[in-house]
C-alpha positions in Angstrom: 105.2 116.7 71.0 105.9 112.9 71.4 107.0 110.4 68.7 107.3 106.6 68.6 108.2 105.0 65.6 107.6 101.6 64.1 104.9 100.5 66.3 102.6 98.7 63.6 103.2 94.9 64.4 105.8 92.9 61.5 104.1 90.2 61.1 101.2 88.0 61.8 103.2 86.0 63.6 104.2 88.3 65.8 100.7 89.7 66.6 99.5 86.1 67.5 102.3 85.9 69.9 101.5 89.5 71.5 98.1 88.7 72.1 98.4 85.1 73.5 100.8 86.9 75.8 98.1 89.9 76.7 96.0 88.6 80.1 92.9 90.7 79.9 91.0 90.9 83.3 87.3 91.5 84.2 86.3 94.7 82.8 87.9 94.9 79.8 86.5 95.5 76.8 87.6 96.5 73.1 83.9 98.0 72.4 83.9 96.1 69.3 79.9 94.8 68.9 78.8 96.1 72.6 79.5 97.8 75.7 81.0 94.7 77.6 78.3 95.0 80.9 79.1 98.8 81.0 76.4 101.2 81.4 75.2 104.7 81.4 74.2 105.9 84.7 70.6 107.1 84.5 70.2 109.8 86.2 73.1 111.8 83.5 73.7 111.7 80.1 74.2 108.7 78.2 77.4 107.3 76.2 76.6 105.9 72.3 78.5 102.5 71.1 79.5 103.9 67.6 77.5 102.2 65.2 80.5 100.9 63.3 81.7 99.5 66.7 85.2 100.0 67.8 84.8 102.9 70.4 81.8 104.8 72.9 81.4 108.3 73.0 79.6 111.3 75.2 78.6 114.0 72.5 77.4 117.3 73.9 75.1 117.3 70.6 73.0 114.5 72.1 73.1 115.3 76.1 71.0 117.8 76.0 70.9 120.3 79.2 72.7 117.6 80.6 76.4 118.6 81.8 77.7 115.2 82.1 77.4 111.5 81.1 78.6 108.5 83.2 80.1 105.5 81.8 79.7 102.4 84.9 81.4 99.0 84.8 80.2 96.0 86.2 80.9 94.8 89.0 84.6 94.0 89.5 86.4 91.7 92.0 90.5 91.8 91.4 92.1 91.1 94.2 95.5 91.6 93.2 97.5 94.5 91.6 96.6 95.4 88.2 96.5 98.3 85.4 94.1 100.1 83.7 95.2 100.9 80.4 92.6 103.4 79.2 92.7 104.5 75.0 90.5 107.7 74.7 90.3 111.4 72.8 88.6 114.3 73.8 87.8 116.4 70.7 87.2 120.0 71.4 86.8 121.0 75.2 86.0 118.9 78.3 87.2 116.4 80.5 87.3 112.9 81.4 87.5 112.1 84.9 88.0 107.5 86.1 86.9 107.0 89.9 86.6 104.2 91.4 83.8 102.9 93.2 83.8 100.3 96.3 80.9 97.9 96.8 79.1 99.3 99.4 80.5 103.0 99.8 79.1 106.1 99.0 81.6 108.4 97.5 83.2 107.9 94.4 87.5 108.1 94.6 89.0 110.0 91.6 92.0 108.0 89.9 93.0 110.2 87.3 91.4 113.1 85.1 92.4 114.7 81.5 91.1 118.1 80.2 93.5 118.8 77.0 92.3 118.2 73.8 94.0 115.3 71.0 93.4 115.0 67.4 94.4 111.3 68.3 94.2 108.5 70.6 95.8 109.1 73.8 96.7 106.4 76.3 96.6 106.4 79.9 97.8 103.9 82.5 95.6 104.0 86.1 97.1 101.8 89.0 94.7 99.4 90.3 96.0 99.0 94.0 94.9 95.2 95.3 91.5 95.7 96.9 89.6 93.2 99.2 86.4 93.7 97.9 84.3 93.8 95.0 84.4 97.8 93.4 83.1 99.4 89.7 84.7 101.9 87.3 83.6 104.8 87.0 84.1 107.0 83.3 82.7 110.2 83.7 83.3 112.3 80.7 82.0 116.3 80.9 82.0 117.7 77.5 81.2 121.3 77.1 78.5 123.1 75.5 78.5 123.6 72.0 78.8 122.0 69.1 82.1 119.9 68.3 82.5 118.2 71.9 82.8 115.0 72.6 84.4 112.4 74.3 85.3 108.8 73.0 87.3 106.1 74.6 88.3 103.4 71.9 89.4 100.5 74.7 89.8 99.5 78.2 92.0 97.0 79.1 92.8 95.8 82.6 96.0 94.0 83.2 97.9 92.1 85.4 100.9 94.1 87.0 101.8 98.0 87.8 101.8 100.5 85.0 105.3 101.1 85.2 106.3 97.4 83.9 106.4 97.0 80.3 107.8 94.7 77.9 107.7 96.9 74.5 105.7 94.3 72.7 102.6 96.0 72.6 101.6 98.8 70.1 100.9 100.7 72.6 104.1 100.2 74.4 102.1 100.5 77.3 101.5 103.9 77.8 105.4 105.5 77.8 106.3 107.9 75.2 109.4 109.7 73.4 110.5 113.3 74.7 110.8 115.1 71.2 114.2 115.9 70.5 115.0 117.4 66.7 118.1 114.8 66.6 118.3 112.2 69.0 114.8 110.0 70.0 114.0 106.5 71.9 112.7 104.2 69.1 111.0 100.8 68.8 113.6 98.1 68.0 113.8 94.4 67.0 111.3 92.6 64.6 112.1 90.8 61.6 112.5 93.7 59.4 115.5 95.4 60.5 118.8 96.5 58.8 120.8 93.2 58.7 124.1 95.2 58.7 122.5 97.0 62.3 124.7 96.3 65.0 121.9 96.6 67.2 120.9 93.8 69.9 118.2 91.1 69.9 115.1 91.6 72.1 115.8 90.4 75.7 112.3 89.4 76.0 112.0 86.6 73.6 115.9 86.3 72.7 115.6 87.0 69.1 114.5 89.3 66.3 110.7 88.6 66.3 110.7 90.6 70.1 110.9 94.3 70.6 112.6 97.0 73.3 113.7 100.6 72.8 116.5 101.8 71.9 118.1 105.3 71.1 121.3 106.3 68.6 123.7 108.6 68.4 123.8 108.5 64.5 121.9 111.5 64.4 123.3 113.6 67.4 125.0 116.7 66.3 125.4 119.0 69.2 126.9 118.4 72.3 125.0 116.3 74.9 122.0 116.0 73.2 119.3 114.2 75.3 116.5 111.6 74.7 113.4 110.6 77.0 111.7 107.8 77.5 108.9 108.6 80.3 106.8 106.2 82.0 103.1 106.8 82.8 102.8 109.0 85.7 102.3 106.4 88.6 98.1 107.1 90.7 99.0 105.7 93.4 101.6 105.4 96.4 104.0 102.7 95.8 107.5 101.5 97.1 109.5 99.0 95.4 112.2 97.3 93.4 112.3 98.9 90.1 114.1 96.2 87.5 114.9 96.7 83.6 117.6 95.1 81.4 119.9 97.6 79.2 122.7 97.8 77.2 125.0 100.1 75.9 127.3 99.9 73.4 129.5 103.1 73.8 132.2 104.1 70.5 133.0 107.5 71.9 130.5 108.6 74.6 127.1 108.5 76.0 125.4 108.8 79.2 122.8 107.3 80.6 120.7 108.1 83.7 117.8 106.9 85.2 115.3 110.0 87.7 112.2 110.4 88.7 109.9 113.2 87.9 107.3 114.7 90.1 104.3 116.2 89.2 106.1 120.1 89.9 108.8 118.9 87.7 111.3 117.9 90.1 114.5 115.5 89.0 115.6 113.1 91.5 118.6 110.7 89.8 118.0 107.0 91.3 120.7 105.0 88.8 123.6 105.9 86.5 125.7 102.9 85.1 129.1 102.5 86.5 130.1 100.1 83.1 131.7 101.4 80.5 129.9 99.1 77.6 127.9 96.4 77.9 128.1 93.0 74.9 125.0 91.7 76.5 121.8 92.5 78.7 122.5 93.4 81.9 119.9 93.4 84.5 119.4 96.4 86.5 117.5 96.6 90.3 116.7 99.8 91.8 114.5 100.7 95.1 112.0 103.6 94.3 109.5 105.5 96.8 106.8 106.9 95.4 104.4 107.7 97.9 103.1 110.6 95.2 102.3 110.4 91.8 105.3 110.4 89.4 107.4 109.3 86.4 110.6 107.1 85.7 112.1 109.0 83.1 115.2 107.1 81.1 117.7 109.5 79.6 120.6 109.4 77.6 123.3 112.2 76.4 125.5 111.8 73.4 128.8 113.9 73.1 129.6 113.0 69.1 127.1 110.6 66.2 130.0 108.1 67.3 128.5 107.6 70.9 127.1 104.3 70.4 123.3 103.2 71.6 121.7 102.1 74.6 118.8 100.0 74.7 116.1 99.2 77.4 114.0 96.3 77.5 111.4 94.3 80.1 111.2 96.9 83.0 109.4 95.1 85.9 108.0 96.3 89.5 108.0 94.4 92.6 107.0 95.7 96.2 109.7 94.0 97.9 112.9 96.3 98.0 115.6 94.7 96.1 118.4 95.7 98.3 118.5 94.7 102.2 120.4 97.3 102.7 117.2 100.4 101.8 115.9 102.3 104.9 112.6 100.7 105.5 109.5 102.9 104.9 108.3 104.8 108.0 105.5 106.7 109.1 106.0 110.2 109.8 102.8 110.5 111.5 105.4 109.7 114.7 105.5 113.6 114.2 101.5 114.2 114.5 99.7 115.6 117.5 96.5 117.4 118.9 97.5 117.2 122.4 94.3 115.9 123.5 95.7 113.5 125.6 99.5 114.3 126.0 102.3 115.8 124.3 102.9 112.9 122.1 106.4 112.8 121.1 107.2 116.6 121.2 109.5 117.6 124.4 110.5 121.5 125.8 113.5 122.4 127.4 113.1 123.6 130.6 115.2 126.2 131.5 113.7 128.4 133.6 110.5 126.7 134.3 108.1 125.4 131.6 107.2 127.2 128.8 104.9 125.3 126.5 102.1 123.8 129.1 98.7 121.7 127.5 96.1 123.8 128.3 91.8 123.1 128.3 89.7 126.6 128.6 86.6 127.3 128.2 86.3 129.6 125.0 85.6 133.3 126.1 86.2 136.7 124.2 90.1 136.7 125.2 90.8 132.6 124.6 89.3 130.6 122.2 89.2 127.1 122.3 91.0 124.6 121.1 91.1 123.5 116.9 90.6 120.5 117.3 86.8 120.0 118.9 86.8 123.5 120.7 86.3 121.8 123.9 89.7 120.0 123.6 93.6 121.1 124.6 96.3 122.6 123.1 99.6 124.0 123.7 99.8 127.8 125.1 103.3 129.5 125.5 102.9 132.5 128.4 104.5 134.6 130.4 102.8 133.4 133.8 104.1 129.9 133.3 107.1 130.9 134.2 109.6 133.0 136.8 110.4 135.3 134.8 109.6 138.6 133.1 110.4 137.2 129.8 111.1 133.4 128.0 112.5 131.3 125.1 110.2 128.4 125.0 111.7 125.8 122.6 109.5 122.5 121.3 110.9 120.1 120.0 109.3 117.4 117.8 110.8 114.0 117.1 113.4 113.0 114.5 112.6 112.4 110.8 114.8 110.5 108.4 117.0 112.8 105.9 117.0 113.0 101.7 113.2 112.9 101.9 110.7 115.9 101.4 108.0 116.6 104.2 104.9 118.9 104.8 104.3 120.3 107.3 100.8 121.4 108.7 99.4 122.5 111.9 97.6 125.5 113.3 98.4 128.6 115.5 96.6 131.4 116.9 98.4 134.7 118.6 96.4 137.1 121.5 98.0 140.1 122.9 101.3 140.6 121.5 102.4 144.5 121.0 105.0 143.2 118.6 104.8 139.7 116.9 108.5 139.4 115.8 109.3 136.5 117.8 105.8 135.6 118.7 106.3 131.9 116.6 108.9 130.7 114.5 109.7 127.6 113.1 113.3 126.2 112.5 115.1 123.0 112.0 117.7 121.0 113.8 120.2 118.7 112.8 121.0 115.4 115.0 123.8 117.8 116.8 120.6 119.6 118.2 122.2 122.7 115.8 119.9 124.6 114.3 120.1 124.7 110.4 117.3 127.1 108.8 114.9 129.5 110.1 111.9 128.0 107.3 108.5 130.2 109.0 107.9 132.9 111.1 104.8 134.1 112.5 102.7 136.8 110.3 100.3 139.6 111.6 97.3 138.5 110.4 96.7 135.6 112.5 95.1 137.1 116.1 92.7 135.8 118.1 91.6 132.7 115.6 93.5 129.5 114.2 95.3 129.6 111.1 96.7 126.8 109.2 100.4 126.9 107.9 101.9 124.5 105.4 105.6 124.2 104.9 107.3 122.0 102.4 111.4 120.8 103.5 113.5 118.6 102.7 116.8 118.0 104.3 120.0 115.3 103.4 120.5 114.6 107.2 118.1 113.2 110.1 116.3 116.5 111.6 113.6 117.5 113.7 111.2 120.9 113.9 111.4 122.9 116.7 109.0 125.4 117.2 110.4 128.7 119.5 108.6 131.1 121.0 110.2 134.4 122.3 109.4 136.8 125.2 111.5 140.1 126.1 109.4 141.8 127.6 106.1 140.8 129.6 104.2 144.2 128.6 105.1 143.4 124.9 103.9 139.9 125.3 100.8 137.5 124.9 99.6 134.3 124.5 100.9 131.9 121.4 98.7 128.7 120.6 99.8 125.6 119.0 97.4 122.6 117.4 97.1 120.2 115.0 100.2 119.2 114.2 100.8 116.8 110.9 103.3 115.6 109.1 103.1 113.6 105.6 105.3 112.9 102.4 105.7 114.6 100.1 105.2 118.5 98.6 102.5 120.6 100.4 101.3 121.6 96.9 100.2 118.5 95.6 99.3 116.0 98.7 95.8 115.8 99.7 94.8 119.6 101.5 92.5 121.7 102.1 92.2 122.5 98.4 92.8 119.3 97.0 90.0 117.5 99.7 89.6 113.8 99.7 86.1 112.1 98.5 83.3 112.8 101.4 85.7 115.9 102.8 83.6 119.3 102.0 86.0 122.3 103.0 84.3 125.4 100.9 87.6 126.6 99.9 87.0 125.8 96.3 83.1 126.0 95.8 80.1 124.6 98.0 81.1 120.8 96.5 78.0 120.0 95.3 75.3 121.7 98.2 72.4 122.6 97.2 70.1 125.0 98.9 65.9 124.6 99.6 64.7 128.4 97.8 60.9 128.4 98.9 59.3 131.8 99.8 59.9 133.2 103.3 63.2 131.5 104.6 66.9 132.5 104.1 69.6 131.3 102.2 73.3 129.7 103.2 76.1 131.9 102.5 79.4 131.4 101.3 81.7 134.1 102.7 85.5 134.1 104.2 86.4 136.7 107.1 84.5 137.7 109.5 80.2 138.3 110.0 79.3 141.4 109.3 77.1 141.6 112.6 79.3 142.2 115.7 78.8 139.8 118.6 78.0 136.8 116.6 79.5 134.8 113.8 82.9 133.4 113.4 86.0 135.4 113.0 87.4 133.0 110.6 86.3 129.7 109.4 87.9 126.5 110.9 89.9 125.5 107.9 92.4 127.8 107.4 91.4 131.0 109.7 91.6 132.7 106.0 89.1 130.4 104.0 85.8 129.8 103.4 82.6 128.2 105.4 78.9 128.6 105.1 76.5 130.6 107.2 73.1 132.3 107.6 73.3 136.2 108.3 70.5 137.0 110.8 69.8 140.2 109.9 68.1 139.0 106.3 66.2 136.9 108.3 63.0 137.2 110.6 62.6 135.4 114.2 62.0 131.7 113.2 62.9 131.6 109.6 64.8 128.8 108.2 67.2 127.7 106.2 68.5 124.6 104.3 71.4 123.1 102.9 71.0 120.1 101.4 74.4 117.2 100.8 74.5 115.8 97.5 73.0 112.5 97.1 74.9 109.6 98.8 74.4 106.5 97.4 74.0 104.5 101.2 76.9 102.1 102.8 77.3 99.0 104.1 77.8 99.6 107.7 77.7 103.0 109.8 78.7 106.2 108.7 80.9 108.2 110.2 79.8 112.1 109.8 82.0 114.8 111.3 81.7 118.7 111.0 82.3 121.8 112.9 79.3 124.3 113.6 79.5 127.9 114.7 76.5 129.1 117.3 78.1 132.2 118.8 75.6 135.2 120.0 72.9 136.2 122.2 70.0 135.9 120.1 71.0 132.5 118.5 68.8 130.0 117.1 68.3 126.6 116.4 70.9 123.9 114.3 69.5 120.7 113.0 70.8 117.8 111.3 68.3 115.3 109.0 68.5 112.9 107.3 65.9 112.6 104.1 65.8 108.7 102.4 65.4 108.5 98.4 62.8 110.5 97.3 60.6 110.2 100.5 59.2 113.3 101.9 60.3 111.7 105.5 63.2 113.4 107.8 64.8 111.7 110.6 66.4 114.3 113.3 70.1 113.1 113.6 72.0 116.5 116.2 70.2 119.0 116.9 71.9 122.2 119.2 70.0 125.3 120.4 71.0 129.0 121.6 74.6 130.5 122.1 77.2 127.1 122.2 80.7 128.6 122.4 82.5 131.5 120.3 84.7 128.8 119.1 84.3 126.2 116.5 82.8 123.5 117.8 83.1 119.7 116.3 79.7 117.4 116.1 80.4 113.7 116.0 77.2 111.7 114.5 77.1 107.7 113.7 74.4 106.4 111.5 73.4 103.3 109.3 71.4 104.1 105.7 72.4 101.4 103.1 69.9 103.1 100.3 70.1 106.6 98.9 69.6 110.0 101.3 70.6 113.3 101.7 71.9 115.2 104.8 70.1 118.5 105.8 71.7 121.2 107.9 68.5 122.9 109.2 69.5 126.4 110.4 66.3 128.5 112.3 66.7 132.2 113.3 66.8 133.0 116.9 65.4 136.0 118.6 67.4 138.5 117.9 70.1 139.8 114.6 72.9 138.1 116.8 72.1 134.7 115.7 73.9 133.9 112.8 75.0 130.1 112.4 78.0 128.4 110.5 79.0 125.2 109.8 82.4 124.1 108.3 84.7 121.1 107.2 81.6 118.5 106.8 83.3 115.0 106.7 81.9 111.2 105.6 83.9 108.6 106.7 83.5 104.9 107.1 82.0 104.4 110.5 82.2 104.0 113.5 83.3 107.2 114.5 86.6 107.0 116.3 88.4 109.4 118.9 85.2 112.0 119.4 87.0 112.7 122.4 83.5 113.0 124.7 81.2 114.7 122.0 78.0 113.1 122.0 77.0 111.3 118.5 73.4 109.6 117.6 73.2 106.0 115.9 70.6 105.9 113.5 69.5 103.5 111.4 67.8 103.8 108.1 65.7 100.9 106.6 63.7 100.6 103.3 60.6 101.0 105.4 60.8 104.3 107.2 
């Protein structure tokens, strides 16, 4: 539960003055007399202006069979920074979901979503990052079925600034909020009706009574330490910065005040503690943040005795220059990625006893398969016959990363041979010293003959670097180890973008089929969604490409009859400016296989244009397809797959990708440019 007291304006002074200082951008709108320019998209549900004004709603009562209704803004062009300060309630169940919408794109990108019901108005801030073009919002509210659902959204304002700067002179006190304590809580102070005998402060913002800030008291503490929050909105967006704010803290017997981040697991990181004892005035406060994830600025305070004084906070501002010379600089720790597709990058082996590691290209048979990258590519291979000796340690070492940040860790591996997997793979970590600190993976048994991602989340106070290690004693117990696809980005594994939490455009399977649709006429087969292995030996995938564990989509020959078809269809894409970029890997392994097709249907015309097309047994890998094309209006993509011969001919597809074109780095696969005009 979260309180905020006294947040009704004192007078009508004071309102004037808040609302001559309120800059309102280009799609705002209070929803007083009409929508403001925004619409309801067509083709779902609609939203209602209530007819007393003052808010728009989505009410499953009036939608019908409809499972959604989409609220669009005009057109927008903000070049700068700004925040979207979004007043809504959903009553009953559902959700409401903002995306954002780029002028001349064709996927939507999600900002921020609710699903938990109010019996009031919520508020939520939304980070506008400074964008070069023109863009629309998106409001797409899914109530459920059933009777007492619905969605509302009273006002949308759109602001100059980040979310996290604040002033406290707005009702809403721009989206932070009060930590319910029984005793101790952050409360709104100033305005012209306070206590005159209150030794509290003026408001720093306009330097006398008629202003507000926050402030909490020990006057009600009664137990040791107890603590009030004041949490900021959860930031949407990566950002790095000066934070600033202006405090101060009058202390009789004891307080203590601390300012941490929050991360969306929960995790506390202090960035400021005070080292004053008390301050008489304002005192102005500058401290660098790095939030490359979403997360809050949370402003606590601990009181020993109800003689511990007060603090107060007022005007907290963001810039994105660092306030002290002295922070690290941000870095990229891609330095750490690789596919070895055209060298080692900046990984290194010792060599002790010959070479260990060695960048391999085969061609995929029953014992190797190829690489994960394209499937015609190269990866790393530790093995016996690369060296002198019956047996090996093969050490790689990757680059150094800075310390007192947290890092995940992806790439893939794949294992062939090995009597004993022990020492097959591990991972560890090395301090500057070139010491080794913690064992933090080891290879499991599960993982033969096929890729399978790993993820690993560390974080370490000192510079370090991964190292992987690879361990032979005996050649007869011994096989091949594979290594691909290694990345390395900020941040928790568990909440940067993944396989399950896929970017706009990125179709993985691992958490549904993403909005594919299948073509059910009489006579033809169906795409499957499956993980593991084909049931028909000598054909199929082993795995799919994503995890070696996950999902991918497929057509089982045996339900189907020599030249049967089947279709899955994309969801509608609205059309780009420019080429397209469309990337995905395809499975054609077995004697009898068929035919793979990619189309490209326009609107709602009955005419297919042939993108790719493959034919008969490809590899027993995955294989990547690389296509550029050019449609500005709205189509759909069609994976065509036709039965072959015989029952070994089933067909897969995985990891289907839009990107903005051209493609880049296809690494020799052959791609089509098509182009798609009004008149085809």
């Amino acid at each position: 539960m979260y309180i905020i007291s006294r947040v009704v304006a004192q007078s009508a002074v004071l309102l004037v003055l808040v609302k001559a200082q309120l800059q309102l951008l280009p799609g705002s709108c209070n929803f007083d007399q009409d929508s403001c320019g925004y619409t309801s998209d067509p083709t779902y549900a609609s939203w209602a202006v209530n007819n007393e004004g003052r808010f728009i709603t989505a009410d499953s009562s009036f939608m019908g069979e409809a499972d959604r209704a989409v609220l669009v803004s005009p057109e927008i062009e903000i070049l700068e920074w700004s925040c979207l300060r979004l007043v809504y309630q959903i009553t009953g169940t559902g959700s409401l979901q903002v995306h954002l919408r780029p002028h001349g794109e064709s996927f939507d990108y999600t900002l921020w979503m609710a699903d938990k019901a109010s019996d009031s108005w919520l508020i939520a801030s939304i980070d506008l990052r400074n964008i070069s073009r023109a863009y629309q919002l998106v409001m797409e509210a899914r109530p459920n079925q059933g009777p007492g659902n619905s969605i509302a959204i009273f006002e949308i304002h759109i602001i100059p600034g980040y979310c996290l700067e604040c002033n406290f002179e707005e009702h809403h006190l721009c989206g932070y909020s009060n930590q319910w304590n029984p005793n101790v809580n952050w409360y709104v102070g100033g305005s012209l009706a306070r206590d005159p005998q209150s030794n509290l402060p003026d408001d720093h913002t306009m330097s006398n009574q008629r202003g507000h800030y926050m402030y909490v008291d020990s006057v009600y503490a009664k137990r040791f330490q107890e603590v009030a929050k004041l949490v900021s909105p959860m930031t949407t967006t990566a950002m790095s910065g000066c934070l600033s704010f202006y405090y101060q803290r009058n202390q009789a017997r004891g307080n203590f005040f601390s300012v941490f981040t929050r991360d969306q697991l929960g995790h506390y990181e202090e960035i400021w503690r005070p080292e004053v004892y008390a301050t008489s005035s304002w005192k102005l406060v500058q401290v660098d943040i790095k939030a490359q994830h979403p997360l809050e600025v949370v402003y606590e305070v601990a009181f020993n005795s109800p003689r511990g004084g007060y603090v107060a906070l007022d005007d907290i501002t963001f810039s994105p220059q660092f306030c002290h010379t002295e922070t690290e600089p941000t870095f990229d720790p891609s330095v750490a990625n690789c596919d070895f597709e055209e060298s080692l990058c900046q990984y290194y082996q010792e060599r002790v006893g010959g070479a260990v590691w060695n960048r391999v290209s085969l061609r995929p048979n029953i014992y190797r398969i190829g690489d994960h990258t394209t499937g015609s590519g190269s990866y790393l291979m530790a093995n016996t016959r690369f060296t002198s000796r019956p047996g090996y340690v093969g050490r790689l070492h990757g680059p150094y990363l800075p310390g007192n940040h947290k890092y995940c860790l992806r790439f893939y591996y794949a294992l062939h041979g090995f009597r004993k997997i022990d020492n097959a793979l591990a991972l560890y970590i090395y301090d500057e010293k070139n010491v080794a600190q913690e064992k933090i993976w080891t290879a499991s048994e599960g993982s033969r003959d096929m890729w399978t991602e790993v993820e690993v989340t560390y974080q370490k106070p000192m510079s370090t670097k991964i190292v992987f290690v690879s361990i032979c004693r005996n050649f007869w117990d011994c096989g091949l180890v594979a290594l691909d696809d290694i990345t390395v980005t900020l941040g928790d594994c568990s909440v940067t973008t993944g396989p399950l939490r896929p970017p706009p455009g990125h179709c993985y399977f691992e958490t549904g089929d993403c909005g594919y649709t299948q073509e059910k006429k009489s006579k033809k087969g169906h795409w499957l969604r499956i993980k593991g292995h084909t049931p028909t030996s000598y054909t199929g995938p082993k795995g799919d490409h994503t995890l070696g564990v996950g999902y991918f989509m497929y057509i089982e020959a045996s339900h189907m009859l020599h030249g049967q078809l089947s279709r899955l269809l994309s969801p509608e894409l609205r059309g780009s400016v420019g080429p397209q970029c469309l990337t995905f890997f395809y499975h054609m392994y077995g004697s009898g296989t068929g035919t793979l097709s990619l189309l490209l249907r326009r609107g709602d015309s009955l005419k297919e244009r042939l993108l790719w097309r493959r034919q008969g047994e490809q590899s027993i890998s995955w294989m990547k397809a690389t296509v550029d094309y050019d449609c500005s209006t709205r189509h759909k993509i069609i994976f065509e797959a036709i039965r072959g011969p015989s029952i070994r001919s089933d067909i897969a597809v995985d990891d289907i990708v839009f990107k903005k074109g051209p493609c880049k780095g296809a690494y020799g696969q052959s791609f089509i440019l098509y182009f798609c005009f009004s008149s085809d």
